[in-house]
N, C-alpha and C positions, 0 to 999 in steps of 0.2 A: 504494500500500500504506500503512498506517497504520504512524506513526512516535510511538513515546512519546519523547516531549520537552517539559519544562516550559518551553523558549523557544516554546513552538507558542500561538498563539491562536487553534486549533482547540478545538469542540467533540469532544466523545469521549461516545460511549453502551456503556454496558455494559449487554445484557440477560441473563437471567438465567430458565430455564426448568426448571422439576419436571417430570418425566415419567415414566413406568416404561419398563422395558424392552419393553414392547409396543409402545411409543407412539413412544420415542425415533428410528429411524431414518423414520419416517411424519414426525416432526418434521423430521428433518432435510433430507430430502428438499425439504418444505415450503418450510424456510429459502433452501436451495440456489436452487430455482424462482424467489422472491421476489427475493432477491439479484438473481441473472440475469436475468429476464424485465423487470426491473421499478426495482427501487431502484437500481444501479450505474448507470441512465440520469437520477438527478435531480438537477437542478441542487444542486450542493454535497459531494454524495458522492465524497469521497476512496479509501475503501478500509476494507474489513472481514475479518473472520475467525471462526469457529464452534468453536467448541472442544465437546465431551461427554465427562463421566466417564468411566472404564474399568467402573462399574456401569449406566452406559447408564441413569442416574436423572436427571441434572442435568446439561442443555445452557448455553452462556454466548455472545454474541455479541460482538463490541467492533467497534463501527465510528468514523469519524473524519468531520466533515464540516466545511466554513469558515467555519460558521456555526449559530448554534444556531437560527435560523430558518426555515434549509433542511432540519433534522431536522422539525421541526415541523411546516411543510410537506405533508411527505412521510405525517407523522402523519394531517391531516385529509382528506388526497386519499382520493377512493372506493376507487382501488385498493387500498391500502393497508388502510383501514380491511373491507375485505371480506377480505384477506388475513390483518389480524388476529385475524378473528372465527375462521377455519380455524386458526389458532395458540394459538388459546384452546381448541378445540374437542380438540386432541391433548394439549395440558400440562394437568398439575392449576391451576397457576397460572402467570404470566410478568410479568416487572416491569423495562419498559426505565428505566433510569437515568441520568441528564446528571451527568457528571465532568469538572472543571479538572485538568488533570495539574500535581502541585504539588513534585513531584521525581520524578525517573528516573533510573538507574542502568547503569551497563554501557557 
């Protein structure tokens, strides 16, 4: 599971996904399939989580991995990148992001 902790020298990706309410649980769905069939198996991947609005407009991902080369990875593989193109297909837009965690709380 993903741990936010500023002593981690993990990478962290937050994505971030527009969708309407039409689209959102076809998204989600999407996401779930990918995660499991696919990404939780590559080398580096620690652990992620899906979050969606209560307006069922805007989905958010946060995954954790040991390296930010094993996200990237994971980026240019066919699977992935065909998986993408079906993620772009349901969202108005999506923008994964690379985050250092620089304080945490709690």
């Amino acid at each position: 599971m993903p741990e936010i902790s500023q002593d981690k020298t993990l990478q962290t990706i937050i994505t971030t996904y527009e969708v309407t309410p039409g689209t959102c649980h076809d998204l989600l769905d999407e996401l779930a399939r990918a995660y499991e069939e696919f990404v939780i198996h590559q080398p580096g991947f620690i652990g992620a989580a899906v979050h969606v609005n209560d307006a069922h407009t805007r989905i958010a991902s946060y995954s954790q991995w040991r390296r930010r080369e094993d996200f990237q990875a994971l980026l240019r593989s066919e699977e992935m990148r065909a998986r993408t193109r079906r993620f772009s297909e349901l969202s108005k837009n999506f923008e994964p992001v690379m985050y250092d965690v620089v304080r945490s709380f709690g």
